[in-house]
C-alpha positions in Angstrom: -0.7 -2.9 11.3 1.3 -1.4 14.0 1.0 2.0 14.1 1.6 3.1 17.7 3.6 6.2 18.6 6.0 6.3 21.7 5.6 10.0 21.3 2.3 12.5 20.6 3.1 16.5 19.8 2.9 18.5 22.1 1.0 21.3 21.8 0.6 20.9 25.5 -0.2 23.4 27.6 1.4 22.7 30.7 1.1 25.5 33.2 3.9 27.9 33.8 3.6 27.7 37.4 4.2 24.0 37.3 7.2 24.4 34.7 9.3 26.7 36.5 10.0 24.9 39.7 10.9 22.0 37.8 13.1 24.5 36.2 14.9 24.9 39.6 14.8 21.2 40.3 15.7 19.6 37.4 19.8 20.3 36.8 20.3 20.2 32.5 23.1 18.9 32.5 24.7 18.3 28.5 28.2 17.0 29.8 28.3 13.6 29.3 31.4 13.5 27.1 29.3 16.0 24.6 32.6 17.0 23.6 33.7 13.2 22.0 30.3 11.8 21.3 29.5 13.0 17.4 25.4 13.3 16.7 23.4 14.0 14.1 22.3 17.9 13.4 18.8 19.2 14.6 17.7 21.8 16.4 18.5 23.2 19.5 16.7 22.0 22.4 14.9 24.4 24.8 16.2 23.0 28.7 14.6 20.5 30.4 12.0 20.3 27.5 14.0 20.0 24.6 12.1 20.0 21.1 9.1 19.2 22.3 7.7 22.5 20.8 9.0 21.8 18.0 6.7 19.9 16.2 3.0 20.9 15.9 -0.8 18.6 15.1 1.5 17.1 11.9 4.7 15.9 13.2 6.0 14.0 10.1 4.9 17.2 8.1 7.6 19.5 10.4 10.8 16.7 10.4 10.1 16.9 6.8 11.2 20.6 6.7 13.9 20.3 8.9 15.3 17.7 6.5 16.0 20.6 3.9 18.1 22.1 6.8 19.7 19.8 8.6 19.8 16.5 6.1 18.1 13.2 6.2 19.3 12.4 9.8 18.0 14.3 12.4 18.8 14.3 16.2 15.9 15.8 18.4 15.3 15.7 22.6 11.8 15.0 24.0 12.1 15.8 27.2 14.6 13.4 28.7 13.8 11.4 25.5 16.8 10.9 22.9 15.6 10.7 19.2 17.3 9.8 16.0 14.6 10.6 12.2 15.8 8.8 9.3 14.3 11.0 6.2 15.8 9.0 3.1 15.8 6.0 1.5 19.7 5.7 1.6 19.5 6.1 5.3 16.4 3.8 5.9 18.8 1.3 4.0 21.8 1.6 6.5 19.3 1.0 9.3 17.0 -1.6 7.9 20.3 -3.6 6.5 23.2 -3.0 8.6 21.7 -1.9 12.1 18.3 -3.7 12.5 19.0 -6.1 14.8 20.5 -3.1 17.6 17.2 -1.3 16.7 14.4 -4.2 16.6 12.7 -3.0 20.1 9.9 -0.9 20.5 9.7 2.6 22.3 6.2 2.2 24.9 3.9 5.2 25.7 2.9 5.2 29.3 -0.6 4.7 27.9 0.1 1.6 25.7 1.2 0.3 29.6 -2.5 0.6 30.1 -3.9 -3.1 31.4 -0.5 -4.3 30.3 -1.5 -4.1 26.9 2.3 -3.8 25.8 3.4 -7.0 27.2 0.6 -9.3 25.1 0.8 -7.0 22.2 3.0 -7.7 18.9 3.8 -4.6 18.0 5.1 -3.2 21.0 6.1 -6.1 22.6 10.2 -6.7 23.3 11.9 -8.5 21.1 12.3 -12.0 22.5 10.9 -15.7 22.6 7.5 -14.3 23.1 7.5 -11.6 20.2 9.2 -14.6 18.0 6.2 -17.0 18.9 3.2 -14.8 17.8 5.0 -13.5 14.6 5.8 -17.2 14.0 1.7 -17.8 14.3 0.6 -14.9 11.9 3.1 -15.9 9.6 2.2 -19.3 9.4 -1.5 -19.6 10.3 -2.8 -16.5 9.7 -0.9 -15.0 6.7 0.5 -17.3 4.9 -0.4 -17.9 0.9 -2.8 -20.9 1.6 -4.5 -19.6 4.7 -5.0 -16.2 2.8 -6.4 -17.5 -0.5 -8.8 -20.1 1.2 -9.7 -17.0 2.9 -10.5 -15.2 0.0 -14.2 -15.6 -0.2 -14.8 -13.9 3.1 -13.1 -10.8 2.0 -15.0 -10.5 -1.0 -18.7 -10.9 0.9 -17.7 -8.4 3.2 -16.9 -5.7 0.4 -20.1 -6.9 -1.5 -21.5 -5.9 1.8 -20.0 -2.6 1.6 -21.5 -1.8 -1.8 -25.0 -3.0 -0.8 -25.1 -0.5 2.0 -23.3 2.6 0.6 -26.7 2.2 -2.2 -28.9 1.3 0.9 -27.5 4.6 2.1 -27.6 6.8 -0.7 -31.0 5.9 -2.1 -31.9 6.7 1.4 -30.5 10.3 1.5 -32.3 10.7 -1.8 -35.6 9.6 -0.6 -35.6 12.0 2.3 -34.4 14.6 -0.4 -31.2 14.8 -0.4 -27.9 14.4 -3.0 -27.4 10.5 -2.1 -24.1 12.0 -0.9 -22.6 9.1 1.5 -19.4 9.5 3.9 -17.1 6.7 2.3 -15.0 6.3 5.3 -17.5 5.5 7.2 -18.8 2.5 5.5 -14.8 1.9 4.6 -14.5 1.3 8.2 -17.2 -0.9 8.8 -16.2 -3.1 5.7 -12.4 -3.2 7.5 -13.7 -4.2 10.7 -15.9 -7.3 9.4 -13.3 -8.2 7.3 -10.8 -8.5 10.5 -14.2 -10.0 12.3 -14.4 -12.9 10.3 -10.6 -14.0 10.0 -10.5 -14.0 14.1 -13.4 -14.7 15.1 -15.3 -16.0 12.0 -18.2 -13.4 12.2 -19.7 -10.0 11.5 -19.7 -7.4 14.5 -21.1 -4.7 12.3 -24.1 -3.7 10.5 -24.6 0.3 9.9 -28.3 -0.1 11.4 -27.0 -2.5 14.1 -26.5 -2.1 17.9 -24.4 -5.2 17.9 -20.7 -4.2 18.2 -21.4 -0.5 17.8 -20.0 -0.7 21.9 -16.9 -2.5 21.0 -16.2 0.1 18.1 -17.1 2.8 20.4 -14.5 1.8 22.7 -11.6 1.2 20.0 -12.4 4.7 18.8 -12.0 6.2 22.3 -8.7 4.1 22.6 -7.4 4.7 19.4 -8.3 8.7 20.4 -6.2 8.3 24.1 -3.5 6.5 22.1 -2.5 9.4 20.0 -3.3 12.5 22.8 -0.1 14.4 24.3 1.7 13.3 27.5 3.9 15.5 28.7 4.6 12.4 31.4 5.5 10.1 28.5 8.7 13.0 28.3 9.5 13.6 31.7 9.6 10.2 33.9 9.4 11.8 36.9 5.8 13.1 36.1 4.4 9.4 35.4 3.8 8.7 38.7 1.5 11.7 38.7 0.0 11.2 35.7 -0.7 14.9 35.5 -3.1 15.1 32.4 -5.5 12.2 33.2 -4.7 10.5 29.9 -3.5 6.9 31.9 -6.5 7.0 33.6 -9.0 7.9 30.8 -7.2 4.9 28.5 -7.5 2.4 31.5 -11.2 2.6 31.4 -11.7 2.2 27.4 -8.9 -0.3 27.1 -10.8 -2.1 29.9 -14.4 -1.8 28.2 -12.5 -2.9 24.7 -10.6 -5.8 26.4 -13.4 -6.7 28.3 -15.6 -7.3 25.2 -13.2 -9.3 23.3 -12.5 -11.5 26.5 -16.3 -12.3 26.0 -15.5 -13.1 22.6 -12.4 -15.6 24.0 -14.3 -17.3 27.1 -17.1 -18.3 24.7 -15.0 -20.0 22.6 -13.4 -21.7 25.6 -16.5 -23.4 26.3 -17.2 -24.1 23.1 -14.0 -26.5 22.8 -14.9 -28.2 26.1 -18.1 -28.8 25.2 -17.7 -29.5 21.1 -17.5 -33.5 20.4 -15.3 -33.2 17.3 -12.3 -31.0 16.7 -13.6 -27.6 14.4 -12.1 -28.0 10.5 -12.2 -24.4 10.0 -10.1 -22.8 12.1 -10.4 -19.1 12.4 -7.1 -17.4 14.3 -9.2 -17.1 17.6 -8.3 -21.1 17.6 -4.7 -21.2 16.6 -3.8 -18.9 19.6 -5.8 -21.2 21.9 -4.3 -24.3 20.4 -1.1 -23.2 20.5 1.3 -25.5 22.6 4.4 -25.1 22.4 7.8 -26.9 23.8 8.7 -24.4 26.4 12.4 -23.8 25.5 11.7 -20.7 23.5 9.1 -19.1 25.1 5.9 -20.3 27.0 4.1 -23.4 26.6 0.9 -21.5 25.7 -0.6 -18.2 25.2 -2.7 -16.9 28.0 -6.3 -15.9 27.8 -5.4 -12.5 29.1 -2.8 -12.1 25.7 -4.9 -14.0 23.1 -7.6 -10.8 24.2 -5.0 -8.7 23.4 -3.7 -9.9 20.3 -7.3 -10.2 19.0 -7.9 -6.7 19.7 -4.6 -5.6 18.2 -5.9 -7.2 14.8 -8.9 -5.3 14.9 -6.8 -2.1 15.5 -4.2 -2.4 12.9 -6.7 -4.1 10.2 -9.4 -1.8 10.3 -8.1 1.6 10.9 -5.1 1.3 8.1 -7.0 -0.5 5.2 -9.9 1.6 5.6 -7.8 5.4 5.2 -5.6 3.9 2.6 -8.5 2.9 0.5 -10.3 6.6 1.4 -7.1 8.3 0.2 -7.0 6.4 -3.0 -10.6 7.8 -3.6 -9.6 10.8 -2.9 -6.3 11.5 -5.5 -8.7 9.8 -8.4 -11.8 12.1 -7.9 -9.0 14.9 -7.7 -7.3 13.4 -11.1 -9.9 12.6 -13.6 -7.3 11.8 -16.1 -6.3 8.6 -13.4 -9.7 7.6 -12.6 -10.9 7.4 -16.3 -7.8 4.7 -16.9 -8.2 2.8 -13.9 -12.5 2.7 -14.8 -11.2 1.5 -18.5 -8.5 -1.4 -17.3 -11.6 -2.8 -14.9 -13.9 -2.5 -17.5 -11.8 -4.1 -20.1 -10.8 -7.2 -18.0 -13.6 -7.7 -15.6 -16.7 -5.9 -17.0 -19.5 -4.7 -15.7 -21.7 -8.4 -15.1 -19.0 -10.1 -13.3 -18.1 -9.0 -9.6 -14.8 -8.4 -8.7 -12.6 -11.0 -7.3 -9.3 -11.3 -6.0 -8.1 -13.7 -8.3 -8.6 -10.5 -10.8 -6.0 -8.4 -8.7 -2.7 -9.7 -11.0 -4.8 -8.6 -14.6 -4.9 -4.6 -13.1 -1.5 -3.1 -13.2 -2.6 0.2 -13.2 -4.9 -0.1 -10.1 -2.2 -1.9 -8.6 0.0 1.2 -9.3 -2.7 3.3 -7.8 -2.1 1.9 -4.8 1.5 2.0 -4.5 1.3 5.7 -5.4 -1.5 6.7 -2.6 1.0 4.6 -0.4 3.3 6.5 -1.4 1.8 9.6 -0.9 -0.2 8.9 2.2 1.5 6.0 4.4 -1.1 4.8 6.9 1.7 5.4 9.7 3.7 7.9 8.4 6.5 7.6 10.8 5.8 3.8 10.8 6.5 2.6 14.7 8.9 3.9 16.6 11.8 1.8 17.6 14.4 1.5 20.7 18.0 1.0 20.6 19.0 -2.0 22.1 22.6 -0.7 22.5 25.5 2.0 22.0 26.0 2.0 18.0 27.8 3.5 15.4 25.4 4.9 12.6 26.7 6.6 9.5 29.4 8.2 11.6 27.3 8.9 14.4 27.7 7.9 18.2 24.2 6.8 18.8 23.7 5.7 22.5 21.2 2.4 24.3 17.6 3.6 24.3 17.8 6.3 21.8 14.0 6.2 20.2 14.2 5.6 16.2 11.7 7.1 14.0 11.4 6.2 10.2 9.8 9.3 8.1 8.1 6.8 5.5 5.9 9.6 4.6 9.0 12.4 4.0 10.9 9.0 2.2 8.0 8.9 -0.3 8.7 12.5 -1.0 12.2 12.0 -1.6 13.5 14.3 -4.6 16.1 12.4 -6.1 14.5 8.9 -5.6 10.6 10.2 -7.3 10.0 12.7 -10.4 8.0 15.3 -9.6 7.6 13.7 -6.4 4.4 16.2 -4.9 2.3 14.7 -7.7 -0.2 11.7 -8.2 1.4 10.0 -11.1 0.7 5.8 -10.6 2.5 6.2 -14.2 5.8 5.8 -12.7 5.3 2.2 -11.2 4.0 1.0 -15.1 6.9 -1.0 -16.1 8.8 -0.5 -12.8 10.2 -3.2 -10.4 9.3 -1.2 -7.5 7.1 -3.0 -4.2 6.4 -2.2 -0.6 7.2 -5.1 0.7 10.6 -3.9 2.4 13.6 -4.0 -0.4 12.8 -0.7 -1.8 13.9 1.5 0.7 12.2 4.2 -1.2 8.8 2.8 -0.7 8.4 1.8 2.6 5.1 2.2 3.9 4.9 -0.9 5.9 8.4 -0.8 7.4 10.9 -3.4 6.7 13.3 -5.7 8.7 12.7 -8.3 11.3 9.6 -5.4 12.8 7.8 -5.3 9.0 4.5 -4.8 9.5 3.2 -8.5 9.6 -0.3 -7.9 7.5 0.4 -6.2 5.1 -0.1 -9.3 2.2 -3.5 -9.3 4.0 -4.3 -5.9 4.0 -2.8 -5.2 0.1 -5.5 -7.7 -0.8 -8.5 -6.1 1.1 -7.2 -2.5 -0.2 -7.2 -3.9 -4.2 -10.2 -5.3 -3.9 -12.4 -2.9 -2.2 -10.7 -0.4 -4.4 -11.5 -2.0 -7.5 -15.2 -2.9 -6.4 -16.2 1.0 -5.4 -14.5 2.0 -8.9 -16.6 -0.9 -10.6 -20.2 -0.6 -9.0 -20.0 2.8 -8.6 -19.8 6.4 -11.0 -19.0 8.7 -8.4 -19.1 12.1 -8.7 -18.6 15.4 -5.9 -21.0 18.2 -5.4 -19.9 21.9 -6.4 -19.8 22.3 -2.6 -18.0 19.6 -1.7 -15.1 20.3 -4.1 -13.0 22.4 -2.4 -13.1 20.0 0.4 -11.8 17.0 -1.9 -9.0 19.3 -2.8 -7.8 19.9 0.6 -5.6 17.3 1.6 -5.1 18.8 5.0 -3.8 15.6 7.2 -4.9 14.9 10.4 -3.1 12.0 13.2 -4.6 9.8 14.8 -3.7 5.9 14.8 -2.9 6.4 11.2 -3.3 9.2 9.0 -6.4 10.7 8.0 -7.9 13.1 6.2 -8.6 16.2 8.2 -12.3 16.6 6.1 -13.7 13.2 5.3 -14.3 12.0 2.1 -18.2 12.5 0.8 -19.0 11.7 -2.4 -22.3 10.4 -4.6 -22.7 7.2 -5.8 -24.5 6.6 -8.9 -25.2 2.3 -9.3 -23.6 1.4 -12.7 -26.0 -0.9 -14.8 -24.5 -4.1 -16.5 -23.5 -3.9 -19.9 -26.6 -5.7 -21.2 -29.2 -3.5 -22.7 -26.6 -0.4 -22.8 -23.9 0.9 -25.1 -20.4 -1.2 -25.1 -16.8 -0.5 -26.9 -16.7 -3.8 -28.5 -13.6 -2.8 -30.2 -11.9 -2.1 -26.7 -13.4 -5.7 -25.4 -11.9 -7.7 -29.0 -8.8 -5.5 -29.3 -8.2 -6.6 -25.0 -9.4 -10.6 -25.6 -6.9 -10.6 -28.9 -3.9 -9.1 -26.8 -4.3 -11.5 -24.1 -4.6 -14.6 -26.6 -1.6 -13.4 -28.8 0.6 -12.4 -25.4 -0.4 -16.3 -24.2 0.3 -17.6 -27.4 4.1 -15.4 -27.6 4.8 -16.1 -24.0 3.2 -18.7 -22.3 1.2 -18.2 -18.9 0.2 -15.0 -17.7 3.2 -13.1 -16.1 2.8 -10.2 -14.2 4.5 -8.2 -16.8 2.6 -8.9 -19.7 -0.5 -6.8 -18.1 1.8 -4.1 -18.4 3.0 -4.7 -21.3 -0.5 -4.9 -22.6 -1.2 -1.6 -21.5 2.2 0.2 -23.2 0.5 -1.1 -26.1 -2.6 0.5 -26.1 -0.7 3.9 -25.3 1.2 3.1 -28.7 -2.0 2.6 -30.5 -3.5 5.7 -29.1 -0.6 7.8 -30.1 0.4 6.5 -33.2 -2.5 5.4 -34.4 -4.2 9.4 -35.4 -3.5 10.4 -38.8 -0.1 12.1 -39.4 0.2 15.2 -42.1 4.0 14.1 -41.4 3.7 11.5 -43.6 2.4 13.5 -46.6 4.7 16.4 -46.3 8.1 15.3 -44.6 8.8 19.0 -44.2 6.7 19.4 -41.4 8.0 16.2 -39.6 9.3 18.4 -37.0 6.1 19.1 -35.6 5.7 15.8 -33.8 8.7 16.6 -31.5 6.9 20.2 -30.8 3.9 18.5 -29.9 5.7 16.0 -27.4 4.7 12.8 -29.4 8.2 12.2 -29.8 9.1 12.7 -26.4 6.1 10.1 -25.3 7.3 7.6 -28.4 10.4 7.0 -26.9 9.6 7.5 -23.3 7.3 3.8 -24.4 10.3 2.5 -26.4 11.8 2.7 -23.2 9.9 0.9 -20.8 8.9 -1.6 -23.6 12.7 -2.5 -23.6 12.4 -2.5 -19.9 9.6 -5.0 -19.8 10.8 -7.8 -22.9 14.5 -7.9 -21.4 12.8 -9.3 -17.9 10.2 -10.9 -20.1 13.2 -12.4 -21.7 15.5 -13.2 -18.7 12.9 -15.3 -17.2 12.5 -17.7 -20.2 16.2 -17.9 -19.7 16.3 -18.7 -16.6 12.8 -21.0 -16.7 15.0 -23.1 -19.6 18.5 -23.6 -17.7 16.1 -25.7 -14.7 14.0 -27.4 -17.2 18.1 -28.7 -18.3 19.1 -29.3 -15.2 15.5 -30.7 -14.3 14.3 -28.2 -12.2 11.4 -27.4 -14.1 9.3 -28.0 -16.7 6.4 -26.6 -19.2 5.8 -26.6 -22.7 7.3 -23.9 -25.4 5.8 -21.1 -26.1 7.1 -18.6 -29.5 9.6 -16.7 -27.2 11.0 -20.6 -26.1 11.8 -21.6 -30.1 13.4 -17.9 -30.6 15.7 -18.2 -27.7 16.4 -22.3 -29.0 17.2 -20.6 -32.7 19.7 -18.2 -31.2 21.3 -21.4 -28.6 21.7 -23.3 -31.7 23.2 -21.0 -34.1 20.3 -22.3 -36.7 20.5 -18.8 -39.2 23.0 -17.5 -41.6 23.5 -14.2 -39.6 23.8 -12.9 -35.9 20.3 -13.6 -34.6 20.4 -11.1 -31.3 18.3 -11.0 -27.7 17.4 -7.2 -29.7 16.3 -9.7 -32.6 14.3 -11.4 -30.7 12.3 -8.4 -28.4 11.8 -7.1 -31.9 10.3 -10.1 -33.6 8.0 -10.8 -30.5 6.8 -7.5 -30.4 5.9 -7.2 -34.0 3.8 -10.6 -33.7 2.0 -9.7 -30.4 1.4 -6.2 -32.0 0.3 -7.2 -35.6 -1.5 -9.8 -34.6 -3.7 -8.0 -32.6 -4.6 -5.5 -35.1 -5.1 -7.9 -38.0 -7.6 -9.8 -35.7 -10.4 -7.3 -35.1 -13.3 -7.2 -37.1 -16.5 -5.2 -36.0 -19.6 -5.3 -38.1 -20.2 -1.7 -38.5 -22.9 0.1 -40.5 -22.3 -0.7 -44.4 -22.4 3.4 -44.5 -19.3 3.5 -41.8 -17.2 0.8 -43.3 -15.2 3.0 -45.2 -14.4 5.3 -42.3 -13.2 2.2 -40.4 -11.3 0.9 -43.2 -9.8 4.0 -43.5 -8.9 4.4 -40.0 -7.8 0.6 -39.6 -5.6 1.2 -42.3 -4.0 4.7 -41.0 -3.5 2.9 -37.8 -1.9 -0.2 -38.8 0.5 2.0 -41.4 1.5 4.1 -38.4 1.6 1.4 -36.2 4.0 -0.6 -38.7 6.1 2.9 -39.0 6.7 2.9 -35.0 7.4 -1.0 -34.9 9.9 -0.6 -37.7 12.0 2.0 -35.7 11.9 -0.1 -32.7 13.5 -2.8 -34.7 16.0 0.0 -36.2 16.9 0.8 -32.6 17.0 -2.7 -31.3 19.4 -4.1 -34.4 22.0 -3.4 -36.2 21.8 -2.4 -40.2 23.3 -6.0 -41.7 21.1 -7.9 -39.2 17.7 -5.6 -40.4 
């Protein structure tokens, strides 16, 4: 994913003996029609640097507290540098919908102009014919829907991979008498990297004993590590030619050892082709950017060897680095929220079990681990002030005179901190996205870790699926738990910047292998009460939508609360306690999003009927279909409403799920189950009831 910066904080030391005759040299001058030319608030600049000391090791961190002083757009200087921060989701909106096309170019370092790695590369390449091209290629060969689910067998090998030697690993540490503590980034990393391996060049360059490739990801380490250092050149152009801190230099050698390997990687290949009799049927992307040949009126008439090496390696930089940390941070907020890890342990369990392995196909049944994952990207972007763009022009933004080459920097992480967009925004809740038609993929300007616009991050469809999946795999396989020493460290989410954002201490955790469920201890009533919702909810509303996994999941939150025993009931006096205890508070808060959830549950079986009329569609009906065809045709005596027919469906999905489970208890316990059962569905009818009183009016009920 692109995540280079055209600027790294400076806590540069640059010698006060060098500073102040370029004091004397350089004239500041602020004219330039200052007086007419309206900018955004910030700080004031220090001369001839600016802000550059204005921002320490956590850049996004400091604009984030400006923000409460100067608003959600913020002009800074770096150097001779003009910079405009956007810090809001209404403000990412005016740029991403009104003014992306005069901001759509990228801001180089002088070290990303190492081996002229910005003019192969897609994310820092300008945009033109040649940027169109490769984006054109990764959309349609690389990333699109086909490509990525034929792909999908690859992905899950590699992660299987991953689990085999993070119990290699731990087994090892115990044998040699240790915790079987293992660094999760670290094998994380590895899975990322093989993951990338196999889609470009359709093998694995790791192994965590193995030589082979360690040098490549030695070199990508040590250019991912230049990448990010302070240049005070990259600030003040007349220093480039100097290169004064050595960093130009240092990155021309491990760009070349990194470049050098992958052009291996491409001449082999080359050979291969002239030599192979038959053309290949699976095509890794290695091939597509070979093959590629194109008319030569928009751009070239093929890619050179020198830029498919540096594509290639691009792929291996953005694939690795920002799948790997996103999946270490979502490790890290569930070990630090029991409460989260124990639901998201319960929804695999439920759906996929223990005997099966995880598989992608799975991903659409999880709502709540999907809503982990927004929430840690919401939390933790992997590039938090995504990458920095150029302006292609003068422009007028919000009010503000913003002039040609103005460098652009989104805050994504500050946005996903935004007070009046999140409740309780500081906190790990993946609660808020239940029920909530709220994605990263660019139209939520609240939730924007992957950019948006024409300069979206182009993987991340690919790199949501590796994230899910590993994710769900670690939490399956594994019961993880953190030594008393380790936990203050787990707690710490002191941040660290490098090509994305890490976390300062790495994550170490123990694994403990989780047996299959035969032979051991199972909720069967958990297992019957999730196969009877599924059924029912097919039954009500035809194929699996993505919806009805969360509505699934509100109603085993109603169960839970309503179905205890109530003293209420007994002794109406006391009703009042419920609303002191918050039950109340959480009963509606469900009626709520279970509203939320049947009117676009609803709407679609509207809109799925007009096309099968006009014969745009087609499919068979389902309950919610002859409902809807009832209240078309007028068929009953009274007003038959859409709140009519929410109710109804809920009741029958509800009910019918209840009524169906059976467990063959001890004869001895029978009566505590009937008991209970009966408790539960009487509360259960009580809530359902009110939800129809709420939904209808009194003649209809």
């Amino acid at each position: 994913m692109e995540s280079w910066y055209s600027f790294t904080w400076l806590r540069v030391s640059v010698p006060l003996t060098f500073l102040l005759p370029l004091l004397v040299v350089v004239v500041w001058t602020k004219v330039r029609n200052s007086a007419t030319k309206r900018r955004p608030p910030g700080p004031t600049g220090w001369p001839v640097i600016g802000n550059m000391f204005d921002l320490g090791a956590t850049p996004h961190q400091d604009l984030y507290k400006l923000r409460f002083k100067y608003g959600p757009v913020i002009w800074l200087k770096f150097g001779s540098v003009n910079t405009m921060v956007i810090q809001s989701p209404k403000a990412a909106a005016e740029l991403f919908k009104n003014h992306d096309s005069t901001f759509c170019d990228r801001k180089v370092t002088e070290v990303m102009r190492s081996c002229s790695y910005n003019q192969g590369s897609l994310a820092l390449s300008k945009y033109g014919p040649y940027w169109r091209i490769i984006r054109r290629l990764c959309s349609s060969e690389l990333l699109v829907s086909k490509r990525v689910n034929s792909t999908a067998a690859l992905r899950e090998k590699c992660v299987q991979n991953m689990t085999r030697w993070i119990e290699d690993d731990s087994k090892a540490s115990r044998a040699s008498g240790g915790s079987g503590e293992v660094q999760i980034s670290r094998f994380l990393l590895l899975m990322s990297f093989n993951v990338v391996g196999n889609l470009m060049l359709s093998r694995d360059l790791l192994e965590p004993q193995s030589d082979k490739g360690r040098e490549f990801l030695d070199a990508m380490e040590m250019v991912m590590e230049f990448s990010v250092k302070p240049n005070v050149a990259d600030f003040l152009p007349f220093l480039k030619w100097m290169d004064p801190m050595g960093i130009k230099r240092n990155m021309e050698h491990h760009m070349g050892r990194a470049l050098k390997i992958v052009a291996e990687f491409v001449t082999e290949r080359v050979q291969q082709k002239k030599h192979a009799g038959t053309e290949k049927v699976n095509k890794d992307f290695l091939d597509v950017l070979l093959e590629y040949d194109g008319d030569g009126k928009e751009g070239p008439h093929n890619i050179s060897e020198r830029n498919v090496t540096i594509i290639i390696l691009e792929m291996f930089f953005a694939g690795s680095e920002t799948t790997s940390s996103t999946i270490e941070w979502a490790m890290v907020e569930l070990l630090c929220n029991p409460d989260s890890m124990r639901k998201v342990k319960e929804e695999i369990n439920s759906i996929i079990g223990l005997d099966q392995k995880v598989e992608e196909k799975n991903m659409d049944e999880l709502p709540y681990l999907q809503a982990v994952v927004k929430e840690t990207l919401r939390l933790h972007p992997p590039v938090p002030l995504l990458v920095p763009r150029d302006a292609t022009k003068d422009s007028n933004y919000m009010g503000y005179e913003i002039p040609k080459n103005t460098q652009v920097l989104v805050n994504a992480w500050a946005i996903g901190r935004d007070a009046e967009s999140w409740d309780d925004p500081l906190s790990f809740k993946p609660e808020r996205f239940l029920g909530k038609n709220i994605e990263y993929y660019g139209q939520h300007f609240e939730l924007i870790p992957f950019g948006s616009g024409r300069r979206i991050c182009v993987g991340f469809a690919l790199g949501e699926r590796v994230v899910h999946l590993a994710l769900a795999t670690l939490i399956q396989s594994f019961d993880w738990e953190v030594s008393n020493a380790r936990s203050p460290e787990i707690a710490d989410m002191t941040e660290r910047m490098g090509i994305t954002l890490r976390k300062l201490v790495p994550l170490k955790a123990i694994p403990t292998k989780r047996n299959s469920t035969q032979g051991s201890p199972i909720n069967l009533s958990e297992i019957l009460y999730s196969l009877m919702n599924t059924i029912t909810l097919r039954a009500a509303l035809g194929k699996k939508k993505e919806d009805q996994g969360t509505l699934k999941q509100l109603l085993k939150e109603v169960v839970d609360a309503r179905g205890g025993f109530e003293v209420g009931y007994f002794f109406p006096s006391i009703k009042i306690l419920p609303t002191k205890t918050g039950q109340k508070a959480k009963l509606e808060k469900i009626h709520r999003e279970l509203d939320w959830i049947l009117d676009g549950i609803v709407d679609g079986h509207k809109d799925r009927r007009e096309a099968i009329k006009i014969g745009e569609g087609k499919g068979s009906e389902d309950l919610l279909d002859v409902l809807l065809r009832v209240q078309e045709n007028g068929e009953l005596e009274f007003p038959f409403t859409t709140e009519n027919v929410k109710a109804i469906i809920l009741v029958v999905v509800s009910m019918s799920t209840l009524a169906s489970i059976k467990i063959g208890f001890d004869p001895k316990c029978r009566i505590y189950l009937r008991l209970y059962k009966f408790t539960m569905v009487a509360s259960y009818i009580t809530f359902l009831s009110k939800f129809i009183l709420l939904k209808s009016t009194s003649d209809n009920t």
